[in-house]
Biopython code that builds the backbone (N, CA, C, O; Angstrom):
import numpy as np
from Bio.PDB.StructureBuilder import StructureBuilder

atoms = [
    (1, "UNK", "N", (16.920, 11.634, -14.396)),
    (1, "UNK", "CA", (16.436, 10.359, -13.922)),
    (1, "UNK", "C", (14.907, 10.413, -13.829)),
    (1, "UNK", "O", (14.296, 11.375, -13.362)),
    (2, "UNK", "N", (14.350, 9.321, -14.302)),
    (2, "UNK", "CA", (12.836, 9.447, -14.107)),
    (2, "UNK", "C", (11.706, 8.991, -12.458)),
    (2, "UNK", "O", (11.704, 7.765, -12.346)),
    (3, "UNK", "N", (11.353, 9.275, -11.980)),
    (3, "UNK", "CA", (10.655, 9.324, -10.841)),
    (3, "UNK", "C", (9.488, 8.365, -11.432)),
    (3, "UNK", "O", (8.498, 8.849, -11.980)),
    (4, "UNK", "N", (9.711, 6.750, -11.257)),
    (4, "UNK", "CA", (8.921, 5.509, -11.551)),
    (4, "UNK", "C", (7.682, 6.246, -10.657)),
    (4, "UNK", "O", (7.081, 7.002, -11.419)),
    (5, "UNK", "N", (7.216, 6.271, -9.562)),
    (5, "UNK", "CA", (6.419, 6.450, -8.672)),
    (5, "UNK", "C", (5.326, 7.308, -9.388)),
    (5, "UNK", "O", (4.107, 7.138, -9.359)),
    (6, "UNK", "N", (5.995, 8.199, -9.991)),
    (6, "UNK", "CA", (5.205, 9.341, -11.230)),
    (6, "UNK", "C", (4.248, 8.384, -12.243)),
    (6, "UNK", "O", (3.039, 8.606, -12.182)),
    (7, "UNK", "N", (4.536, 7.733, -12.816)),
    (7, "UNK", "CA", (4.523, 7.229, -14.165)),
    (7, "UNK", "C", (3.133, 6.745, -14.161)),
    (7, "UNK", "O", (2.933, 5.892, -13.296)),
    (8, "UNK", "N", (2.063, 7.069, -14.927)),
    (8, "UNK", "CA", (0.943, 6.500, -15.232)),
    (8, "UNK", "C", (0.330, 5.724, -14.664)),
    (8, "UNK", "O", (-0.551, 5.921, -13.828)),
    (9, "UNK", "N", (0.905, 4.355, -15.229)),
    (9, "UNK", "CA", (0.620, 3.076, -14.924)),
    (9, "UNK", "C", (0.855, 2.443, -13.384)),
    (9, "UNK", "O", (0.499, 1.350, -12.945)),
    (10, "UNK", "N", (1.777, 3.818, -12.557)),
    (10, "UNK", "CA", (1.500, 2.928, -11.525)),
    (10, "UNK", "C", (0.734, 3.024, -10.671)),
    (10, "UNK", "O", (1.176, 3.976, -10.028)),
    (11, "UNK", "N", (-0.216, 2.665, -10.152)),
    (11, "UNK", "CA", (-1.342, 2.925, -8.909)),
    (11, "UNK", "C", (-1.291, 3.857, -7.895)),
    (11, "UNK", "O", (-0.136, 4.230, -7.689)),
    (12, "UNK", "N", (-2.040, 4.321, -7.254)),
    (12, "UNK", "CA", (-2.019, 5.213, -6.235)),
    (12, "UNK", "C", (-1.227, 4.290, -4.944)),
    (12, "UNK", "O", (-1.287, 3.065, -4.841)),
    (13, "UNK", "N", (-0.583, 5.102, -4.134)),
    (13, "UNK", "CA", (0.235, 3.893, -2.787)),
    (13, "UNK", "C", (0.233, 5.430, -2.037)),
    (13, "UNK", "O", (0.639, 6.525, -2.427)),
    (14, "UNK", "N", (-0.486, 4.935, -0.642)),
    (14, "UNK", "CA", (-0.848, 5.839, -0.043)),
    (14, "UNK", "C", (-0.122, 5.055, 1.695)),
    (14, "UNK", "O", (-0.283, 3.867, 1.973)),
    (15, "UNK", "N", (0.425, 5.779, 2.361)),
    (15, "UNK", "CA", (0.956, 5.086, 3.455)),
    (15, "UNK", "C", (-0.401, 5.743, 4.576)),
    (15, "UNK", "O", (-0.721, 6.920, 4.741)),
    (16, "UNK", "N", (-0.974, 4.529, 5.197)),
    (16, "UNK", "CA", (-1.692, 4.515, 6.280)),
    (16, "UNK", "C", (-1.572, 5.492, 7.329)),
    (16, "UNK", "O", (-0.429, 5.934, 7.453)),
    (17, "UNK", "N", (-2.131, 5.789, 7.840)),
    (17, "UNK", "CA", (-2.168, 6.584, 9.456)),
    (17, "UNK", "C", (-2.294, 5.573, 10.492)),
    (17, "UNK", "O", (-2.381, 4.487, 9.919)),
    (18, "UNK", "N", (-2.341, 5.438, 11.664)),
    (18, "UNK", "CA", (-2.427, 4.422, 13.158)),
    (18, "UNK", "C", (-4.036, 3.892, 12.653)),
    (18, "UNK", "O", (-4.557, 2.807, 12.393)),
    (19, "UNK", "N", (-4.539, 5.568, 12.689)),
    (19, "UNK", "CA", (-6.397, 5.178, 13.063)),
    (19, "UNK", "C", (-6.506, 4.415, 11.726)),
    (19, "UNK", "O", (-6.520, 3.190, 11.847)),
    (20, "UNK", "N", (-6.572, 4.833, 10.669)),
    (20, "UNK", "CA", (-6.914, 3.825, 9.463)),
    (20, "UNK", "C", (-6.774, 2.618, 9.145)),
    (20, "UNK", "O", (-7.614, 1.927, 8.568)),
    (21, "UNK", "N", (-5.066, 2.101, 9.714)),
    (21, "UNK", "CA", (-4.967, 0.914, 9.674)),
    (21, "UNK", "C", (-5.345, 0.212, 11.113)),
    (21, "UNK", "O", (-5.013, -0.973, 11.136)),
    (22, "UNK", "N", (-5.818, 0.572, 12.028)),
    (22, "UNK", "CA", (-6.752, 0.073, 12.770)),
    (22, "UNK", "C", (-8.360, -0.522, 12.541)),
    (22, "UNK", "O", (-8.857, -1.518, 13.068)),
    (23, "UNK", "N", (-9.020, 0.482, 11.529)),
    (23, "UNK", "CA", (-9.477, 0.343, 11.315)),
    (23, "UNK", "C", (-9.718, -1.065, 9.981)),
    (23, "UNK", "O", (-10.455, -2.051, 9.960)),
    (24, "UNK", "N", (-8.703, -0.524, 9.015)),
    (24, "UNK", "CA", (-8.617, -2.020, 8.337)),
    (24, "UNK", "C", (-8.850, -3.304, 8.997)),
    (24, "UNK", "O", (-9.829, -4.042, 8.885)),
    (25, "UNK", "N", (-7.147, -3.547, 10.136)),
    (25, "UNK", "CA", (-7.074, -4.813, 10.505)),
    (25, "UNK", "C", (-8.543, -5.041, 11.467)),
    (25, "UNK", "O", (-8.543, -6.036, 12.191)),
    (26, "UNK", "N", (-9.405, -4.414, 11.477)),
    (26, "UNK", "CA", (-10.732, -4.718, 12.485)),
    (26, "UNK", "C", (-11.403, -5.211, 11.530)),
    (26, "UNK", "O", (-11.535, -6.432, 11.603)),
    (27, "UNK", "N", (-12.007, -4.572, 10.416)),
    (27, "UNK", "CA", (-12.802, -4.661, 9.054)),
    (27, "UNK", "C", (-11.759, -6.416, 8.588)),
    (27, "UNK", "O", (-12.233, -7.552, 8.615)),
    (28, "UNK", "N", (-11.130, -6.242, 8.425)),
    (28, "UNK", "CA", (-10.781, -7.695, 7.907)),
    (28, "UNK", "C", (-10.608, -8.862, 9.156)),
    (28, "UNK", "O", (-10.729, -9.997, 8.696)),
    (29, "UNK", "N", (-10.380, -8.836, 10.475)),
    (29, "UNK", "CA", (-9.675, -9.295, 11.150)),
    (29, "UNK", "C", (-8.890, -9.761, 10.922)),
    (29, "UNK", "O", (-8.894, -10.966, 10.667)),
    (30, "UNK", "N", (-7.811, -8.998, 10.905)),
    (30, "UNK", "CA", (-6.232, -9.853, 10.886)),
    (30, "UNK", "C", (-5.051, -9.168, 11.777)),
    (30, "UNK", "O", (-5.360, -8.154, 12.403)),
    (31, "UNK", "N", (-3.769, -9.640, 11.870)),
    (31, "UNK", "CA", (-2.636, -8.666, 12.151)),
    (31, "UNK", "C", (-2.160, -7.730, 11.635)),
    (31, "UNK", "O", (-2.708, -7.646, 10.536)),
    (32, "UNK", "N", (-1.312, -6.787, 11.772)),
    (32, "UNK", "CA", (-0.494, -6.206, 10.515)),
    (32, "UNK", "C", (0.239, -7.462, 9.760)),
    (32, "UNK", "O", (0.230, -7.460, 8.529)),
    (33, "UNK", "N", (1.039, -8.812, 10.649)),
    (33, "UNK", "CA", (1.838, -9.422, 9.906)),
    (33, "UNK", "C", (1.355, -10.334, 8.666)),
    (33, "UNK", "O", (2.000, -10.844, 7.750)),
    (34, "UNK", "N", (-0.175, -10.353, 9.011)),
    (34, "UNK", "CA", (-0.984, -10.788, 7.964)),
    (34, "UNK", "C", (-0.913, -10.572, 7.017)),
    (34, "UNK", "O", (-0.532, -11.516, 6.324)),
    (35, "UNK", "N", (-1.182, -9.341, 6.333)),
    (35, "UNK", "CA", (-1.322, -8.460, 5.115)),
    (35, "UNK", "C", (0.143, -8.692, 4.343)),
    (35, "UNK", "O", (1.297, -8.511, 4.732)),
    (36, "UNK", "N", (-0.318, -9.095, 3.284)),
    (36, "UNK", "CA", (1.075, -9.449, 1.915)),
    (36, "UNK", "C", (2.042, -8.454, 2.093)),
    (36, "UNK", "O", (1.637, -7.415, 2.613)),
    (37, "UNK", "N", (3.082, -8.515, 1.823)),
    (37, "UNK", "CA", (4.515, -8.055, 2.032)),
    (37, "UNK", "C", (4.807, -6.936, 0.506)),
    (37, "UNK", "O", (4.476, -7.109, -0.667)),
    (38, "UNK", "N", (5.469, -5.929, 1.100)),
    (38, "UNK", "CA", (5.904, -4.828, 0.192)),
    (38, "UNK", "C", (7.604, -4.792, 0.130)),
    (38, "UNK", "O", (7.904, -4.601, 1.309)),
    (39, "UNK", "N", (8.372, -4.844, -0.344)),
    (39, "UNK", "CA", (10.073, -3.878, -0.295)),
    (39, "UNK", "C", (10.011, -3.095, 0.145)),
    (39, "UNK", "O", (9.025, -2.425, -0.163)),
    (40, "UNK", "N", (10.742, -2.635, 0.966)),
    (40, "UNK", "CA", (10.813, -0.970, 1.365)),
    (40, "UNK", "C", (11.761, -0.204, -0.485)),
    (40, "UNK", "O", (11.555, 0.923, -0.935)),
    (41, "UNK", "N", (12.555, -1.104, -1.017)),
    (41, "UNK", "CA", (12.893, -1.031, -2.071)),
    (41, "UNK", "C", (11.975, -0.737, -3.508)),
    (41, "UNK", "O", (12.250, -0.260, -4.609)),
    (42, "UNK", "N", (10.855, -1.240, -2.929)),
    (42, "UNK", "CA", (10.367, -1.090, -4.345)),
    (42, "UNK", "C", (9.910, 0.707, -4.871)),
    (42, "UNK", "O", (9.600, 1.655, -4.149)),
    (43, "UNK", "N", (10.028, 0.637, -6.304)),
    (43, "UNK", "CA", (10.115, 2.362, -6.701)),
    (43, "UNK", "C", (9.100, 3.269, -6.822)),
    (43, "UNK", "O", (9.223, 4.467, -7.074)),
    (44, "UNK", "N", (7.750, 2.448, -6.569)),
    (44, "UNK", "CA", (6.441, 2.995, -6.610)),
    (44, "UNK", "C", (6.187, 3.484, -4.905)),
    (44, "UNK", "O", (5.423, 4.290, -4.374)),
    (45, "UNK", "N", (6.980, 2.784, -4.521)),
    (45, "UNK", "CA", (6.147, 3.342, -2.450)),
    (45, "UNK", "C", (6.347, 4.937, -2.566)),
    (45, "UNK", "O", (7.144, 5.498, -3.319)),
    (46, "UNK", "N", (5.582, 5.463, -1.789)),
    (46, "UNK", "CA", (5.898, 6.974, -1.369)),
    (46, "UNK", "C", (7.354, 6.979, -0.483)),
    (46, "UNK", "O", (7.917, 6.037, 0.075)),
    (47, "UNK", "N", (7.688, 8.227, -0.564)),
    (47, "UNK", "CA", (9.306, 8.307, -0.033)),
    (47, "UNK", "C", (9.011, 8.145, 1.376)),
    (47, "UNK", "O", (9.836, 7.440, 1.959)),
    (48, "UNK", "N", (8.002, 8.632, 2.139)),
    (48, "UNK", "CA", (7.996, 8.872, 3.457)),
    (48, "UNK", "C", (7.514, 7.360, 4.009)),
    (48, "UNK", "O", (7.285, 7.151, 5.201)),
    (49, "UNK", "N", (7.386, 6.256, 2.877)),
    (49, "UNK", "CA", (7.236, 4.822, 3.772)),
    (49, "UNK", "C", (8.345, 4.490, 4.347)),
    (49, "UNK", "O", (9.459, 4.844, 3.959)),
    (50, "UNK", "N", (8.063, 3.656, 5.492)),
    (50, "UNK", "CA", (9.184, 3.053, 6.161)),
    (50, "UNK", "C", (9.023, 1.783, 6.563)),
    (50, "UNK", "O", (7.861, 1.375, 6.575)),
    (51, "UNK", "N", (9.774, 1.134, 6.856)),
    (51, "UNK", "CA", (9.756, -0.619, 6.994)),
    (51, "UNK", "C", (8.739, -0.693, 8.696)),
    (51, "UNK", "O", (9.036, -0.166, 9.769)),
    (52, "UNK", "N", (7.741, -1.396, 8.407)),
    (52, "UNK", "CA", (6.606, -1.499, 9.489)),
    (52, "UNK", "C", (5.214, -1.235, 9.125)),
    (52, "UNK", "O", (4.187, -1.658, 9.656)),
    (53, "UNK", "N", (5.452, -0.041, 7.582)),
    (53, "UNK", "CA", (3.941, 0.936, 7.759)),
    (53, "UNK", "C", (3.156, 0.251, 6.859)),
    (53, "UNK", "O", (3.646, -0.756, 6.348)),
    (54, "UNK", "N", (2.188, 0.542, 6.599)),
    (54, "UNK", "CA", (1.482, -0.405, 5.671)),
    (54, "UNK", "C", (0.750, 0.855, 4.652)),
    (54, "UNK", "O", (0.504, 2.032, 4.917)),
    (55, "UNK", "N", (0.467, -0.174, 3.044)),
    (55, "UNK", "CA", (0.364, 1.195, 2.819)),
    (55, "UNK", "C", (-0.628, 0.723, 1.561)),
    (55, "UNK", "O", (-0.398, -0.217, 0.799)),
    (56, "UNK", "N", (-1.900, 1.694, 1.531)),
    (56, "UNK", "CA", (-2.976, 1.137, 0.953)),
    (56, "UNK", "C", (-2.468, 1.811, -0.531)),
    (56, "UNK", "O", (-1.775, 2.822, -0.643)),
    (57, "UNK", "N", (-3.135, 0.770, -1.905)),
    (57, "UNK", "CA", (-2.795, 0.391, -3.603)),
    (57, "UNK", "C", (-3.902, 0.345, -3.927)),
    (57, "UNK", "O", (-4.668, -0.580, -3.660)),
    (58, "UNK", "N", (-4.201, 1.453, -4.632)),
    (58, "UNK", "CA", (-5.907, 1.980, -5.429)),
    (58, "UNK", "C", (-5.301, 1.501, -6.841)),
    (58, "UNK", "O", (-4.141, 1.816, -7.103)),
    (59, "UNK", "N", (-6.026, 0.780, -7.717)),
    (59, "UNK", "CA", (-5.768, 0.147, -9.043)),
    (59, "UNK", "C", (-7.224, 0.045, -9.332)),
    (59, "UNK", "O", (-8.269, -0.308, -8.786)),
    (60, "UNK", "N", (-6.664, 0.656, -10.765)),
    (60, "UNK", "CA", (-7.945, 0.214, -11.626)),
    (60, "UNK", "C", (-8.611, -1.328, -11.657)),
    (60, "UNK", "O", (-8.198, -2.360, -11.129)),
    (61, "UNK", "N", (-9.231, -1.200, -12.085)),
    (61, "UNK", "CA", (-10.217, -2.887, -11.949)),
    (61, "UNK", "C", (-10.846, -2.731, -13.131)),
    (61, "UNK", "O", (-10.940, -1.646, -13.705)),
    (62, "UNK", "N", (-11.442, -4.125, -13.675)),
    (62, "UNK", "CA", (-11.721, -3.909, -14.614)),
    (62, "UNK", "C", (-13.404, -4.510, -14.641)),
    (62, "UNK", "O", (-14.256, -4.308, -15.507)),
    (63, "UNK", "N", (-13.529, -5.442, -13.150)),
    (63, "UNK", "CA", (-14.943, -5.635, -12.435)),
    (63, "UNK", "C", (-15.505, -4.918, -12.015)),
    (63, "UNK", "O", (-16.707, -4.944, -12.279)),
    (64, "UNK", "N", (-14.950, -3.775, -11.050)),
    (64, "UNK", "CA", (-15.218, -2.908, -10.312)),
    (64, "UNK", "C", (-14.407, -2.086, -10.265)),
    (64, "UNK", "O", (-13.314, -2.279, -9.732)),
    (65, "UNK", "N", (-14.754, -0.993, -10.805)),
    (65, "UNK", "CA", (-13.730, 0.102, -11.197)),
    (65, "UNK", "C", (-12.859, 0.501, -10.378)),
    (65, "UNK", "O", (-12.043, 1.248, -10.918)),
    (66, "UNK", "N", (-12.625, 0.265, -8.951)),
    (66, "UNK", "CA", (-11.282, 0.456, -8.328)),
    (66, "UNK", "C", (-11.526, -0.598, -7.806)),
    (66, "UNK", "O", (-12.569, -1.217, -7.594)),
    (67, "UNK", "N", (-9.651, -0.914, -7.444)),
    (67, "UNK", "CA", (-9.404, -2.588, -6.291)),
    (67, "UNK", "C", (-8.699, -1.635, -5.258)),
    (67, "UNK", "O", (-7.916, -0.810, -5.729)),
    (68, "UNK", "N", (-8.905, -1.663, -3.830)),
    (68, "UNK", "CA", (-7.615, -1.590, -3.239)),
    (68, "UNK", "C", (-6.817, -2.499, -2.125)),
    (68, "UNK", "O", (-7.194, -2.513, -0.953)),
    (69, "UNK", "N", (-6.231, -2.891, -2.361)),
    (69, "UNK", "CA", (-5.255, -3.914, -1.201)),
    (69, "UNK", "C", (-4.208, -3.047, -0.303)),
    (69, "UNK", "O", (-3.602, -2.049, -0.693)),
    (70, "UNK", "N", (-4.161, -3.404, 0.465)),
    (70, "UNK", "CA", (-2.803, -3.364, 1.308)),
    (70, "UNK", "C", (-1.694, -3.949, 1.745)),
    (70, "UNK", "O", (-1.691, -5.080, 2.232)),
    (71, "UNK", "N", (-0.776, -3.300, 1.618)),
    (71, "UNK", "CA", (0.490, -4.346, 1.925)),
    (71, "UNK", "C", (1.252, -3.929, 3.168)),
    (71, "UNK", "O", (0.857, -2.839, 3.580)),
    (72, "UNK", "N", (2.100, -4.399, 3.797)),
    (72, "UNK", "CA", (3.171, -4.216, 4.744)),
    (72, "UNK", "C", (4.279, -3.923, 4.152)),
    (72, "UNK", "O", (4.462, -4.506, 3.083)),
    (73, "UNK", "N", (4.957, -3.315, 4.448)),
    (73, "UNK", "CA", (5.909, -3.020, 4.074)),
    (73, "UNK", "C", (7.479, -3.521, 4.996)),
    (73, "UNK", "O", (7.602, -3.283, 6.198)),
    (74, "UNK", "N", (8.399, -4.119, 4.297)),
    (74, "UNK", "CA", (9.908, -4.667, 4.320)),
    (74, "UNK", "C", (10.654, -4.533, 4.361)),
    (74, "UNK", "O", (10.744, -3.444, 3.794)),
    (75, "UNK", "N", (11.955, -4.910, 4.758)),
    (75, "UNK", "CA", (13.252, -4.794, 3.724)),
    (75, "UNK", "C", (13.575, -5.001, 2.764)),
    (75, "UNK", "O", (14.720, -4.707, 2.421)),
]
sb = StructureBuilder()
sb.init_structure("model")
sb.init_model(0)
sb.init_chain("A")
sb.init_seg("    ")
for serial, (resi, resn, name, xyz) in enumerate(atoms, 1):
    if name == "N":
        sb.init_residue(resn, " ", resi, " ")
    sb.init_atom(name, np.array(xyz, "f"), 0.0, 1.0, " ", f" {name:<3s}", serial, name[0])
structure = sb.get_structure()
């Protein structure tokens, strides 16, 4: 079976710590419930995400050589 999460093309997905995503939601002002929504299903998250954590997506860019967003993560 192939391990999608592996595969090239998909971005770095890094699950947050307390202090970091503190630090985000300050830098942006928002909630956690703010931040766009993830699956806990989907095949790219790291194994150790869990429904609550939020979890920062390093992608190439093609303006600025990296983008990163964050999402929340779901059911």
């Amino acid at each position: 079976m192939v391990d999608v999460s592996q595969h090239e093309l998909v971005p770095e997905h890094t699950v947050l710590d307390e202090d970091e995503l503190e630090d985000v939601l300050v830098d942006y002002d928002i909630e956690r419930t703010d931040l766009p929504k993830i699956k806990r299903k989907d095949p790219a998250l790291p194994d150790d995400a869990e429904v609550g954590d939020v979890v920062k997506i390093v992608r190439d860019s093609r303006t600025t050589d990296t983008a990163i967003v964050y999402r929340l993560v779901i059911e």
